[in-house]
Residue frames relative to the residue before (quaternion, step in Angstrom):
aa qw qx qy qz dx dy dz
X 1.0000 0.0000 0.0000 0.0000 0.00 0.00 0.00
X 0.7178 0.3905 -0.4094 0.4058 3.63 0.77 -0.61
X 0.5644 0.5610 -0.4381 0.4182 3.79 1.02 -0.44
X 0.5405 0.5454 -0.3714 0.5219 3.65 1.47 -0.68
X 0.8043 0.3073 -0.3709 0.3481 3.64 0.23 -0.92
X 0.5308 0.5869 -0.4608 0.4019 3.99 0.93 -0.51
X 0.7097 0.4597 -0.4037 0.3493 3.92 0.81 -0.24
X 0.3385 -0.7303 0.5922 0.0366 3.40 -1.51 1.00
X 0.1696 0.7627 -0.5800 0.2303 3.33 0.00 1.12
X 0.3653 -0.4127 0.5642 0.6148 3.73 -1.58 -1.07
X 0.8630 0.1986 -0.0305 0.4636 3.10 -0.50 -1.98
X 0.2104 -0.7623 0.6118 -0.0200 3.79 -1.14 1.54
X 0.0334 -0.6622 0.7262 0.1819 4.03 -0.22 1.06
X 0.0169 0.7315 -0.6671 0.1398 2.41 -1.03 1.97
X 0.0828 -0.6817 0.6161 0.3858 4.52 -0.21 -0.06
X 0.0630 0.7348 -0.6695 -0.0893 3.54 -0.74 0.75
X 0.5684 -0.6291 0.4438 0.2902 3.46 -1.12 0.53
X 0.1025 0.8436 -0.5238 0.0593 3.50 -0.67 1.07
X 0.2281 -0.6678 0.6615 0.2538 3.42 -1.35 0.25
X 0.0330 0.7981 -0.6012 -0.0251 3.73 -0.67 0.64
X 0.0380 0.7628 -0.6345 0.1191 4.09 -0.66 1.20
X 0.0244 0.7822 -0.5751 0.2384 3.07 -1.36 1.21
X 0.3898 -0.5144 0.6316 0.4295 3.74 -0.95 -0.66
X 0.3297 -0.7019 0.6049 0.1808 3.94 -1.31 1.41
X 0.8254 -0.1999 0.2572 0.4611 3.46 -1.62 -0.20
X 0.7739 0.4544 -0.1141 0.4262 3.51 0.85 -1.20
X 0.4610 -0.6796 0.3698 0.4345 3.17 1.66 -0.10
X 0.2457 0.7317 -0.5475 0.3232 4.14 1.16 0.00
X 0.3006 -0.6505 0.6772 0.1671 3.56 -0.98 -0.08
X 0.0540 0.7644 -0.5941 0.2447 3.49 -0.31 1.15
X 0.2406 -0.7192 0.6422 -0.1116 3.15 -1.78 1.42
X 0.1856 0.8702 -0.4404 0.1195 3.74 -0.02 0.93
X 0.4452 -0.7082 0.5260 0.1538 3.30 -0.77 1.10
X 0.4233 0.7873 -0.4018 0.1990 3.76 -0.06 0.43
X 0.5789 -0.6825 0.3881 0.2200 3.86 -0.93 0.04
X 0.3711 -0.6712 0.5847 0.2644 3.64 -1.56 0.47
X 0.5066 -0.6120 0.5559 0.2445 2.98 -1.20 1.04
X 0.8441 -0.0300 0.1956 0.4983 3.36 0.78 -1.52
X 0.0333 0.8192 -0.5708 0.0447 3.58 -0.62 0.38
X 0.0737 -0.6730 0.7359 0.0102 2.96 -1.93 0.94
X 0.7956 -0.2588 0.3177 0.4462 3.47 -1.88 -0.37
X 0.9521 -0.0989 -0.1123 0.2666 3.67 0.90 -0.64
X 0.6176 0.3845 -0.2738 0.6291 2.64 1.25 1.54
X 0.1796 -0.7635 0.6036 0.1428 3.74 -1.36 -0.38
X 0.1915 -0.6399 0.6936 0.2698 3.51 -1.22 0.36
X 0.0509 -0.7142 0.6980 -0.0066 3.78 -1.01 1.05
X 0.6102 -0.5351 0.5627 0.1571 3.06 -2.34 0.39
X 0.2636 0.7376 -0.6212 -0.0244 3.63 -0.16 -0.06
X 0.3686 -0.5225 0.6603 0.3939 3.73 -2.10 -0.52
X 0.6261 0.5897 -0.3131 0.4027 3.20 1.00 -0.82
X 0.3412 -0.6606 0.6420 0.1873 3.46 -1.16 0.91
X 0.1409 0.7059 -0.6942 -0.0035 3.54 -1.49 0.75
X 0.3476 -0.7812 0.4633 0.2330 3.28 -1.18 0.53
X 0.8188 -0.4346 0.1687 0.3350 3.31 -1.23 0.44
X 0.6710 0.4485 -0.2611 0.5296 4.07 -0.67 0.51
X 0.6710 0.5011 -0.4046 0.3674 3.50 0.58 -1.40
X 0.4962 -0.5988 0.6027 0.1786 2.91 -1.97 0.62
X 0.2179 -0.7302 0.6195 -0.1883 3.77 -0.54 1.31
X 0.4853 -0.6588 0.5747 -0.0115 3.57 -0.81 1.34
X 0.3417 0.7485 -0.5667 -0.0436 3.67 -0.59 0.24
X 0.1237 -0.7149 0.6657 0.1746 4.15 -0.83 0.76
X 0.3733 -0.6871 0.6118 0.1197 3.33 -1.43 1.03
X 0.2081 -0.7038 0.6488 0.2010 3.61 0.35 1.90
X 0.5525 0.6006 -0.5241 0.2435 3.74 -0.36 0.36
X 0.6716 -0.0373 0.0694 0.7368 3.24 0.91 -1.00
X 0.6861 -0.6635 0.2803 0.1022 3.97 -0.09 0.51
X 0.5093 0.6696 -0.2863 0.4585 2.86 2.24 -0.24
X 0.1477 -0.7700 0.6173 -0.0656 3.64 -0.73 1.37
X 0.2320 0.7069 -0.6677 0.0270 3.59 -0.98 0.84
X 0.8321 -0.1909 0.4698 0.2244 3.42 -1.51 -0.41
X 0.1296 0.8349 -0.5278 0.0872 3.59 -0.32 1.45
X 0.2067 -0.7663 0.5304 0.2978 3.70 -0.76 -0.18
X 0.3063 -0.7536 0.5148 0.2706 3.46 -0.59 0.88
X 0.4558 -0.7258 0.5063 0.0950 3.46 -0.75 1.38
X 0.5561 -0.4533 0.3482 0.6033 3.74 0.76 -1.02
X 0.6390 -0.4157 0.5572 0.3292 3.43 -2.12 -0.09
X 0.3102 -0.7270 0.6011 0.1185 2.79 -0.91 0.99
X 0.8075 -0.2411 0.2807 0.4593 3.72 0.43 -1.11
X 0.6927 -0.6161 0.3559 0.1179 3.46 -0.69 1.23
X 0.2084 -0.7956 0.5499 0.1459 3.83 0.99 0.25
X 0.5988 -0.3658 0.4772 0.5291 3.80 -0.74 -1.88
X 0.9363 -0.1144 -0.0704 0.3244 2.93 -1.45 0.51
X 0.7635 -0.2948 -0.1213 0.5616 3.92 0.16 0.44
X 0.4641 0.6167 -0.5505 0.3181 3.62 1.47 -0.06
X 0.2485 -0.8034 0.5410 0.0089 3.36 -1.54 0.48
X 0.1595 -0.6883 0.5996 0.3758 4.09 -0.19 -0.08
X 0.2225 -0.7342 0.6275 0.1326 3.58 -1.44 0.40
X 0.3875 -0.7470 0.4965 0.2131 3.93 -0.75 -0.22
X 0.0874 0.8393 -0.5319 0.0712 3.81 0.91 0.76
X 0.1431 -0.7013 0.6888 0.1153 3.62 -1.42 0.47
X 0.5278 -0.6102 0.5412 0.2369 3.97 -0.85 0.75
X 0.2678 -0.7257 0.6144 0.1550 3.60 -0.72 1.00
X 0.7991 0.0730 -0.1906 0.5655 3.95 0.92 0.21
X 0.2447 -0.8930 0.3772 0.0223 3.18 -0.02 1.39
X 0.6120 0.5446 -0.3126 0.4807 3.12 1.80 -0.39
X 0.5082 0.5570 -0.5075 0.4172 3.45 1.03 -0.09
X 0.1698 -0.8467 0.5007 0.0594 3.87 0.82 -0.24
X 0.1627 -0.8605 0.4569 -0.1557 3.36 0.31 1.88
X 0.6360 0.5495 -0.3248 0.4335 3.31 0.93 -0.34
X 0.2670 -0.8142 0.4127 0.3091 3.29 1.18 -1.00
X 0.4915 0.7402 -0.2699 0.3712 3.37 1.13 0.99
X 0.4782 -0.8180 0.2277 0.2244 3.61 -0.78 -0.17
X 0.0123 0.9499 -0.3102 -0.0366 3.02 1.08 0.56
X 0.2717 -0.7411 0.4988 0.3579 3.81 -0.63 0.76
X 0.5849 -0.6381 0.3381 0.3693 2.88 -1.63 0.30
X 0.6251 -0.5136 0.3796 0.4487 3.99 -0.72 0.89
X 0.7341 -0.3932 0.4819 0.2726 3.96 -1.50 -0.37
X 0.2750 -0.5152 0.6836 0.4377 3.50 -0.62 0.31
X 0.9708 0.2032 -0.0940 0.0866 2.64 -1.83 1.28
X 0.3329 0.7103 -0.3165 0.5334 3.03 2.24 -0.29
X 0.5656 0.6679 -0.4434 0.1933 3.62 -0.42 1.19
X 0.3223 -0.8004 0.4349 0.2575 3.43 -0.15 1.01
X 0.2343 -0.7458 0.6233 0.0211 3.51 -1.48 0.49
X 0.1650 -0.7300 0.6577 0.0861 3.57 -0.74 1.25
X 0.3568 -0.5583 0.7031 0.2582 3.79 -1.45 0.30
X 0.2880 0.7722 -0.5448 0.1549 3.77 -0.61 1.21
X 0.0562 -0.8440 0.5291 0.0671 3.52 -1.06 0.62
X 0.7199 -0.5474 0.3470 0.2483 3.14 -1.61 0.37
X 0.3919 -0.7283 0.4578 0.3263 3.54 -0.33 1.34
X 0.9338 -0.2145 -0.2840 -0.0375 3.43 0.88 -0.10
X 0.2377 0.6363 -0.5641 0.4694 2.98 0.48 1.74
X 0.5622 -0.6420 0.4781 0.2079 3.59 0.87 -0.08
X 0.5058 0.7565 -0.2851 0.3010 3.07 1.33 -0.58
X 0.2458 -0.7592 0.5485 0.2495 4.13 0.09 1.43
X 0.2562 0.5616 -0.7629 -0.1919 3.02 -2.38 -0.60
X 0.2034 -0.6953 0.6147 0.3119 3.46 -1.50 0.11
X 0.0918 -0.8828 0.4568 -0.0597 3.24 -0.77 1.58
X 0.6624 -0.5425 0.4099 0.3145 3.39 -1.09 0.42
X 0.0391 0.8304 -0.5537 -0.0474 3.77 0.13 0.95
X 0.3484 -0.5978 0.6203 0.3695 4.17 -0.94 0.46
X 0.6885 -0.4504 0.3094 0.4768 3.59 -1.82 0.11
X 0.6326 0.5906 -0.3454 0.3630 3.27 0.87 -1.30
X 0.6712 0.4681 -0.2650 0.5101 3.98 0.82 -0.64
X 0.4428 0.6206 -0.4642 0.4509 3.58 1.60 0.00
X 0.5729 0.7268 -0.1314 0.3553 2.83 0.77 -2.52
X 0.6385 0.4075 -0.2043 0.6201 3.78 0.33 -1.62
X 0.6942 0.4714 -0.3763 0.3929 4.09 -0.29 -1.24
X 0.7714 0.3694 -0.3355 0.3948 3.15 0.35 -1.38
X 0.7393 0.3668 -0.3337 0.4556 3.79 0.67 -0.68
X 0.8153 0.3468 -0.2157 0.4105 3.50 0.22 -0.10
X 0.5888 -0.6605 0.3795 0.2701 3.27 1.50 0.15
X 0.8682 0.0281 0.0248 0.4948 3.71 0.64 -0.68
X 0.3308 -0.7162 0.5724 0.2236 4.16 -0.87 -0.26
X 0.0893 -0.6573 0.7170 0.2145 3.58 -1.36 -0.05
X 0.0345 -0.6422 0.7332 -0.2209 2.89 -1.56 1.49
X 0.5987 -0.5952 0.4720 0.2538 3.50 -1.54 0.43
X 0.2548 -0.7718 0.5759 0.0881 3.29 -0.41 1.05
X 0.2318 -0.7961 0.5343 0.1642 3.98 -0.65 0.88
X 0.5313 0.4307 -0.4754 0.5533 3.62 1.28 0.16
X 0.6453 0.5058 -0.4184 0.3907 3.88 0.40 -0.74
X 0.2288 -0.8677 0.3853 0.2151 2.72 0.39 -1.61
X 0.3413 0.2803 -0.2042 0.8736 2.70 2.60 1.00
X 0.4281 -0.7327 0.4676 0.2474 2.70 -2.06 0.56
X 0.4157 -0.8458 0.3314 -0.0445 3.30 -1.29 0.78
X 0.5179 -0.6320 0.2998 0.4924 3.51 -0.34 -0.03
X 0.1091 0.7743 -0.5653 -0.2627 3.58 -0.63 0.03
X 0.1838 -0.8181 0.5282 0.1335 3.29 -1.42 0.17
X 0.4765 -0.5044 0.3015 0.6540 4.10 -0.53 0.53
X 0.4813 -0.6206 0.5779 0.2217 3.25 -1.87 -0.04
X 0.7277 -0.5604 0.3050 0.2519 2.90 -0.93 1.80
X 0.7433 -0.0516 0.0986 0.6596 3.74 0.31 -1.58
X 0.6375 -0.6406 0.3814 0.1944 3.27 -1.49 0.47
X 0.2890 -0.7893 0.3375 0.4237 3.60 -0.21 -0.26
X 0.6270 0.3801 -0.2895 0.6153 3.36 1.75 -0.06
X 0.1563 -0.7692 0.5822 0.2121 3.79 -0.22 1.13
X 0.5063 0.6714 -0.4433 0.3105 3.59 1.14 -0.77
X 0.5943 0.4062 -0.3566 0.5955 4.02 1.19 -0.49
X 0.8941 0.1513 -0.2022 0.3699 3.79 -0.13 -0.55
X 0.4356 -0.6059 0.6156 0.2533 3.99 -0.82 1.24
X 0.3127 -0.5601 0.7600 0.1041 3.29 -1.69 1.32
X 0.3943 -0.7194 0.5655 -0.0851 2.49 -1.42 2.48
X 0.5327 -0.6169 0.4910 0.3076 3.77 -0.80 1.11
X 0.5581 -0.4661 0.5653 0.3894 3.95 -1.54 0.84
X 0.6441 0.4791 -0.4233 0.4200 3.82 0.31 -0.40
X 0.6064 0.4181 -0.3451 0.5817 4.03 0.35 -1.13
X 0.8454 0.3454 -0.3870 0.1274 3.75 0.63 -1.05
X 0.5283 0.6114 -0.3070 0.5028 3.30 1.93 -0.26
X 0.3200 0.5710 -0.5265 0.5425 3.96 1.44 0.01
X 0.8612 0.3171 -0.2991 0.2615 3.44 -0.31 -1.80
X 0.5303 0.6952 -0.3453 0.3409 3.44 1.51 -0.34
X 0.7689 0.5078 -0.0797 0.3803 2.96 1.17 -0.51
X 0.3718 0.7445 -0.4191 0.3632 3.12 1.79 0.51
X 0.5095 -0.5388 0.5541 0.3782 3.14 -1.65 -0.16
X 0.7864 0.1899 -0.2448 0.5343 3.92 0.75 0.28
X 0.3282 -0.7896 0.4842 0.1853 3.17 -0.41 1.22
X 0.5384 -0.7185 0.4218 0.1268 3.17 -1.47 1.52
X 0.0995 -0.7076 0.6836 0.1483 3.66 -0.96 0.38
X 0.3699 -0.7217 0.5587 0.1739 3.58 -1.16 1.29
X 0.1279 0.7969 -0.5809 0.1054 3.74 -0.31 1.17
X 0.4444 -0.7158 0.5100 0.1731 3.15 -0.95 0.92
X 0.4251 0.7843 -0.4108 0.1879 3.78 0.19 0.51
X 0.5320 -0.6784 0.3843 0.3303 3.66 -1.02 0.93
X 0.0734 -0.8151 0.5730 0.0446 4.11 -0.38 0.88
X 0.2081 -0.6017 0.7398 0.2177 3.93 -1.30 0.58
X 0.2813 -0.6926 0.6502 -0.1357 2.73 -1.64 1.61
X 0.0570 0.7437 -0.6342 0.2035 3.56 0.08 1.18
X 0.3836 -0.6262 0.6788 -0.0021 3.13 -1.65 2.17
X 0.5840 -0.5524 0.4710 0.3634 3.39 -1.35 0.35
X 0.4532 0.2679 -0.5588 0.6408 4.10 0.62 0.73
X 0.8550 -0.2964 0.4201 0.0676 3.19 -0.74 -0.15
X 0.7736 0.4073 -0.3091 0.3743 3.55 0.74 -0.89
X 0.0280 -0.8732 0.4835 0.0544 3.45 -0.90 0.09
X 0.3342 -0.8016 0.4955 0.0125 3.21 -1.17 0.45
X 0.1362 -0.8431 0.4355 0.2846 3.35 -1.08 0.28
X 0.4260 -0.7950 0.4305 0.0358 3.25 -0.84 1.48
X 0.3876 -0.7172 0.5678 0.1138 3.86 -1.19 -0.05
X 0.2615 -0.8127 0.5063 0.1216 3.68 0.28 1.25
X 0.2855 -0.7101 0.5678 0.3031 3.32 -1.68 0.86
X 0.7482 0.1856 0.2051 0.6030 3.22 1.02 -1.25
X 0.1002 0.7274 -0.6762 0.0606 3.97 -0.92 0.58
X 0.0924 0.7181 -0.6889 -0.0349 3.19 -1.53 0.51
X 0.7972 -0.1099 0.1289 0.5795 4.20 -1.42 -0.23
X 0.8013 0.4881 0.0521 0.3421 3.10 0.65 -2.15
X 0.7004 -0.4925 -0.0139 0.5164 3.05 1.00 -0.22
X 0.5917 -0.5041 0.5061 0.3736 3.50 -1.57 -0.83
X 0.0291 0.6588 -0.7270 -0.1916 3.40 -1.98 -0.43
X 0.0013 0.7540 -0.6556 -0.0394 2.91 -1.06 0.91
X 0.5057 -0.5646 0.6172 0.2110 3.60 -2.11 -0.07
X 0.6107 0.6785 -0.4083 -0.0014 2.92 -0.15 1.48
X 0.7399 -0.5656 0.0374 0.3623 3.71 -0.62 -0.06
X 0.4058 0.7002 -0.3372 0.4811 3.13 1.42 -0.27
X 0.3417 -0.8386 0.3643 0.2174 3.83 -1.30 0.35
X 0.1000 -0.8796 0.4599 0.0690 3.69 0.25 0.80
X 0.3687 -0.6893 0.6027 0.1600 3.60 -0.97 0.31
X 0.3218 -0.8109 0.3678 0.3220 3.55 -0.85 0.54
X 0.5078 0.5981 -0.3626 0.5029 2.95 -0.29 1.41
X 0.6204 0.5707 -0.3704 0.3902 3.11 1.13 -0.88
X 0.4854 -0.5918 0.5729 0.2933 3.93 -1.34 -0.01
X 0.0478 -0.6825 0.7292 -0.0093 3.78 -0.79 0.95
X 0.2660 -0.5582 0.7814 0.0840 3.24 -1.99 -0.08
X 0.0304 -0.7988 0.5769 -0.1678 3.34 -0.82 1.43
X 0.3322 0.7692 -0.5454 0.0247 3.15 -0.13 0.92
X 0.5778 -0.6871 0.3515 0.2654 4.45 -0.80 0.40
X 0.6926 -0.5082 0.4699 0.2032 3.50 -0.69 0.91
X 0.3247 0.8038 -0.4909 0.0864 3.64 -0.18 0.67
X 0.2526 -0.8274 0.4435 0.2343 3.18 -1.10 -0.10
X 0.6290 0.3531 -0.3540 0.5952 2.91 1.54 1.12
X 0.4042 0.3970 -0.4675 0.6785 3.65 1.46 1.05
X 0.2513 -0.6006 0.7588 0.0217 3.30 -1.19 1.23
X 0.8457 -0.1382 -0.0394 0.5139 3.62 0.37 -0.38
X 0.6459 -0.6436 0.3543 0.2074 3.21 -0.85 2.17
X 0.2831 -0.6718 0.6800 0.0780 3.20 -1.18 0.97
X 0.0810 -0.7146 0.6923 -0.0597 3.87 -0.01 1.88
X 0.2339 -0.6424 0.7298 -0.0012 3.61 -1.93 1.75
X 0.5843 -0.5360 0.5323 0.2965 3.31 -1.16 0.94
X 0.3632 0.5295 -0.7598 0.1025 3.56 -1.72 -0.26
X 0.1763 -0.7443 0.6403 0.0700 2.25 -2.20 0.64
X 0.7745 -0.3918 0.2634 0.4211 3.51 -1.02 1.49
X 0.3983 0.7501 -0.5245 0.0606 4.16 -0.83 0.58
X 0.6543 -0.0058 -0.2702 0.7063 3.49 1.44 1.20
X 0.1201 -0.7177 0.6855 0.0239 3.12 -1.71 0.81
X 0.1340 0.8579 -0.4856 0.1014 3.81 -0.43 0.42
X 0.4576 -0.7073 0.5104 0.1724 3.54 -0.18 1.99
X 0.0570 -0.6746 0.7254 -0.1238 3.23 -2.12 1.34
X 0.6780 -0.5258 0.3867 0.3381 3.13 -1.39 0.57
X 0.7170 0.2502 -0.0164 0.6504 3.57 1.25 -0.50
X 0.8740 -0.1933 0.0471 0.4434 3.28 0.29 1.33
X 0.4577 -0.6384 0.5628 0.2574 3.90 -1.01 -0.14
X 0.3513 -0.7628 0.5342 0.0961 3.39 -0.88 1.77
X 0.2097 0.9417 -0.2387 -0.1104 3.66 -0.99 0.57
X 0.5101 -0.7586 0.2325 0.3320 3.30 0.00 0.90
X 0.1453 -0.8076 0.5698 -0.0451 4.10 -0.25 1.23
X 0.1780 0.6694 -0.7156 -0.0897 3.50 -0.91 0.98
X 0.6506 -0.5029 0.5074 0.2576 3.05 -1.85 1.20
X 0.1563 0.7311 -0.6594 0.0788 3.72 -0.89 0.61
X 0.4437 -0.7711 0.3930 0.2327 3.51 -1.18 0.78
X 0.7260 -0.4791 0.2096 0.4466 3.51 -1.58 1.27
C-alpha cells in the first residue's frame, strides 16, 4: 500500500477492497463486498453483480482505510462474466479523498469538451466530460445528465453535426461508408487531442470521430501513413496525460488542415 500511495498518476489499476450498498436496478437494497478495477482523484471503475442504473447515488467504504462517502454511478462500462459487471462511478466529494492517495493537481485549464445533446429535446451543449464519462461514452455510446429544458434527466448523445463547421472538415460519402464499415463503431466527438510524432513535436489537434480502435483527427502538422503518433486528451482530472500509440492509416487534405485516420496498436 505505501508503494501504491507515493504514485501520481490519473487512472491507478488498483484492486482495493470495498464495501459498496445502495438500492439495485429493481430498487432491492443490496450490500456488496467487492473491488476497484481502477481509481483516480474523481472517480473509480468497480466490479459489482448487482445492476444499477445511471445517476443513482451508491455508497462506497474503502475497507482499506474506512473512509465511506457518496458516489454517482456514471454508466456501465462493460459486462465482465456471468452477472458480474464493471460500472463507472465518480465521488460527489472529492476532497474527502477515499482512496488514500496523491494526486497532482491537473493544469490550468487542461479540459476536454465533447459537443452532445439530448435525445430528447435535441437540445445541444459542449461540455466538460471527466475520463471516466469518456470510458462510459465510448462504450455505451451515450451519458445521462440533467437536461434544463426537460427538466429530468436524460440521455445524451455526441451530436450528429456540429455547430461550428469552421472546426470540423466535411468528410466525403466514400471516407463515410469506409468508417461504416469498421469493426468498432465510431462516435463523432468534437474534442481537443495532443498529437506527438516519434521526434517529438506535437500539436494540438480537434477530433472528428473516435472509437476502441481508433481516432481521426484535423490537424496541421504533416504525417505520412504509416508514421507512429501518440495521442493522448487534455483533462482536468489527469495530471499527467495518458499518450496511446497509433499508427497513421488514412490521410485526406482540407481546406483547414489534413484529416486522419489513427488506429490504436500496442507498444
Amino acid at each position: 500500500m505505501n508503494e501504491i500511495r507515493r504514485r501520481r498518476s490519473d487512472r491507478i489499476l488498483v484492486p482495493l477492497r470495498i464495501c459498496v450498498t445502495g438500492v439495485d436496478a429493481a430498487w432491492d437494497p443490496f450490500e456488496e463486498d467487492t473491488v476497484t478495477i481502477s481509481v483516480n482523484k474523481h472517480g473509480a471503475c468497480i466490479s459489482l453483480q448487482h445492476v444499477l442504473l445511471p445517476e443513482q447515488r451508491i455508497n462506497i467504504k474503502n475497507l482499506e482505510n474506512d473512509i465511506e462517502t457518496q458516489f454517482r454511478v456514471v454508466g456501465e462500462l462493460r459486462q465482465v462474466f456471468g452477472n458480474r459487471r464493471e460500472w463507472g462511478v465518480e465521488t460527489l466529494y472529492p476532497e474527502c479523498n477515499i482512496w488514500g492517495l496523491e494526486f497532482s493537481p491537473p493544469p490550468e485549464g487542461a479540459q476536454p469538451k465533447v459537443l452532445i445533446c439530448c435525445v430528447a429535446c435535441k437540445n445541444g451543449a459542449l461540455s466538460p466530460i471527466s475520463s471516466i464519462e469518456y470510458d462510459v461514452l465510448l462504450f455505451t455510446g451515450a451519458l445521462s445528465r440533467h437536461c434544463e429544458h426537460c427538466g429530468e434527466t436524460t440521455r445524451w448523445q455526441p451530436c450528429e453535426h456540429s455547430p461550428a463547421p469552421e472546426i470540423l472538415p466535411q468528410i466525403s460519402r466514400a471516407v463515410e461508408r469506409a468508417e461504416e464499415r469498421r469493426k468498432h463503431k465510431r462516435l463523432k466527438l468534437s474534442m481537443l487531442l495532443r498529437v506527438r510524432d516519434s521526434h517529438g513535436e506535437s500539436e494540438l489537434a480537434q477530433t472528428h470521430d473516435v472509437s476502441r480502435g481508433g481516432v481521426s483527427f484535423l490537424g496541421k502538422r504533416q504525417h505520412r501513413v504509416g508514421d507512429v503518433l501518440y495521442l493522448s486528451l487534455p483533462s482536468d482530472d489527469k495530471p499527467v496525460p495518458i499518450e496511446t500509440r497509433g499508427r497513421v492509416v488514412r490521410s485526406q487534405s482540407s481546406p483547414r488542415g489534413t484529416l486522419y485516420g489513427v488506429k490504436f496498436e500496442k507498444e
